[in-house]
C-alpha positions, 0 to 999 in steps of 0.5 A: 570651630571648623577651623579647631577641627581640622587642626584637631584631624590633622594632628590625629592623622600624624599622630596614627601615622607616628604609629606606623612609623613606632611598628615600622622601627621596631621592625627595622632598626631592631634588625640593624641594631643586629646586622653587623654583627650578623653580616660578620658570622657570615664572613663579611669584612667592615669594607664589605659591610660599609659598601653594601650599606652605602650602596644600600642606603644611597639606593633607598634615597636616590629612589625617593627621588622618583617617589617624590616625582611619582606621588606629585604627579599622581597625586597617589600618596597612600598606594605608594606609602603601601608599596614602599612600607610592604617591600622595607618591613617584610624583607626583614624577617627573611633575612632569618633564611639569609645563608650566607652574606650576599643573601644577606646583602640583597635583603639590606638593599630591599629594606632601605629600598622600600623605605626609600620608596615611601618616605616622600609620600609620607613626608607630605601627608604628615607637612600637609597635616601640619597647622601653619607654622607647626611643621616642625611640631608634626615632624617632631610629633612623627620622630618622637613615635618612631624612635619609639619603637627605635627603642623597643626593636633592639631591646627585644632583639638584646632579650632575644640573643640575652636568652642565647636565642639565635640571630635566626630566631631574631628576625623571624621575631620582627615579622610581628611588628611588620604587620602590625605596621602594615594594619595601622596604615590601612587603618589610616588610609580607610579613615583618611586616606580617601579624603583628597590632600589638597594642595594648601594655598600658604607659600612659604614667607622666604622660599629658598631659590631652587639654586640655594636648595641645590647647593643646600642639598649638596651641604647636606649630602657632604655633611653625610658624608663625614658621619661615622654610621652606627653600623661601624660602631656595633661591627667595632663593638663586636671585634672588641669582643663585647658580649653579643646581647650588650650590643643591640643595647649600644644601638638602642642608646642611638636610637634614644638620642635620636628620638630624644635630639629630633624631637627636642630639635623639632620643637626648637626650629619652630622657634629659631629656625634652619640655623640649627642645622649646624648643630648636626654639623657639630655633633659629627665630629665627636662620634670618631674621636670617643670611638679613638679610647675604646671601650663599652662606655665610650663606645655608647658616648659615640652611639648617643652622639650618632643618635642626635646627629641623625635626630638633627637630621631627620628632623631639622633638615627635613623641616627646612625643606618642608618650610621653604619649599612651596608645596606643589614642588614639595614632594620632588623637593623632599626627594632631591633632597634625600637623593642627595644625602643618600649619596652623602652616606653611599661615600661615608660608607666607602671610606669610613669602610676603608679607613676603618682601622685608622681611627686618627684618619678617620677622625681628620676626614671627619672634620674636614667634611664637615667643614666644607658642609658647614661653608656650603651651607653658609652660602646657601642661607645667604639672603634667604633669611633664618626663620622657619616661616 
């Protein structure tokens, strides 16, 4: 019965911190499904977009390595979830003040910076959390309600600019949900946060070797690499000159794939194990080869494939590290593991930047990306077996 109770708690306690992840996104992904096109009206060219992104997001991964350091040795999770969750929600309702693309720029960075920042801390709480062998249940509990609220940012920034609103008043519009975020956490932290999170005493059945988790590190990181971004296919869908308010609806089928694909995903890796990482590896390459016809749907297609390449993502790649890492090295596991693949999509950023206007270039660096992922990460499983543990 104890046993029952703490199971019950745990879940509880994923599921309020799904919550803080649905006000979270709403809060974040609304203002990316309006981003690029905004960076454009600004005078930003899709080099200069892909850079500031890359750089952007390889900061708020790289940092996790240090969260993930910090939060192991201080053991203090929450305080950093609050840090973290304040500096990447409230930078986006100033980008309402952003006067021209290098303001704008400057609060991208501190938004994925803070994110970057509480990611390991909230990781942990929520494979911590978990019931044995239900990691990847807890994580698809977590993505199911984030991509909710993934949905519901660019739909209302859609209705906003639907009702000739301005990019301006979009943003200023997120400041609701940001707080919102910011008061379930501290819901969280005040019935649970005080509780110490133990370390729990179950090792991993096949723990993969730190020299394996290196090199599956660098798979993920080279898989990151070859994804053709959301960003570019709204900047893509804004040069073709579809309707301003249709495009946060192209990033919301994004959105819907990847709550829809990680949950889905999240569910099967209890079940069949690391080898649906490959999948992600898969999907990737369909992304630039819909964007090669042009038009509305395909450019939706390419936005739903996106979706369930970062549902893998976040879900599959995540879990991995969740199972067969032992949990005293978890938190600095999970934050060399998000270093790597932030600098995975600081170089896609770059040369998809780059190649932007060569759809048939970008298409075979995809594929051959993909491919050296696909080997590296074939040498990393070797002798570490395929189930989740």
């Amino acid at each position: 019965m104890k046993l029952d109770r703490k199971i019950e708690k745990g879940t509880l306690l994923i599921v309020i911190i799904g919550f803080v992840s649905l006000f979270g996104d709403f809060t974040y992904e609304g203002a990316r499904s309006i981003i690029p096109q905004y960076f454009a009206t600004l005078g930003g060219s899709a080099l200069l977009l892909g850079i500031v992104l890359g750089v952007s997001e390889f900061a708020g991964y790289a940092i996790r390595l240090v969260s993930g350091r910090f939060a192991d040795k201080h053991r203090n999770y929450w305080q950093i979830m609050f840090v973290g969750y304040a500096i990447n929600l409230f930078a986006v309702p100033l980008l309402a003040l952003a006067g021209n693309y290098i303001i704008a720029a400057i609060l991208i960075f501190l938004e994925r910076f803070g994110r970057g920042i509480r990611v390991p801390p909230r990781d942990y709480v929520i494979s911590n959390a978990a019931s044995k062998g239900k990691v990847g249940r807890a994580f698809a509990i977590e993505e199911g309600l984030d991509q909710t609220g993934a949905i519901i940012g660019p739909l209302s920034m859609a209705l906003i600019l639907f009702y000739r609103m301005t990019y301006q008043t979009a943003f200023s519009f997120l400041l609701i949900p940001a707080i919102i975020a910011i008061i379930v956490l501290f819901l969280a932290y005040r019935y649970y946060g005080k509780e110490k999170l133990a370390r729990k005493k179950n090792v991993p059945m096949k723990p993969m070797s730190s020299g394996r988790f290196m090199l599956y590190s660098i798979a993920i990181a080279v898989s990151a690499a070859g994804v053709y971004q959301a960003a570019f296919v709204l900047y893509g869908a804004n040069d073709s000159g579809i309707t301003a308010y249709v495009i946060p609806l192209i990033f919301l089928v994004a959105m819907a794939g990847e709550g829809f694909f990680g949950f889905i995903f999240g569910l099967l890796y209890d079940r069949i194990g690391r080898n649906l990482v490959y999948a992600g590896l898969a999907l990737s390459i369909f992304i630039p080869i819909f964007l090669a016809g042009g038009g509305l749907l395909l450019f939706a297609a390419a936005a739903l494939f996106y979706g369930a390449v970062i549902g893998v993502q976040d879900t599959v790649m995540r879990a991995v590290v969740g199972t067969m890492i032992s949990p005293e090295k978890r938190g600095s596991a999970f934050g060399i593991f998000n270093a790597f693949y932030g600098f995975g999509f600081l170089v896609s950023g770059i040369a998809v930047g780059y190649l932007f206007y060569s759809i048939g270039s970008i298409i075979e660096y995809v594929i051959v990306m993909q491919v050296i992922a696909f080997i590296l990460l074939v040498l990393s499983f070797r002798k570490t077996g395929n189930r989740s543990g």
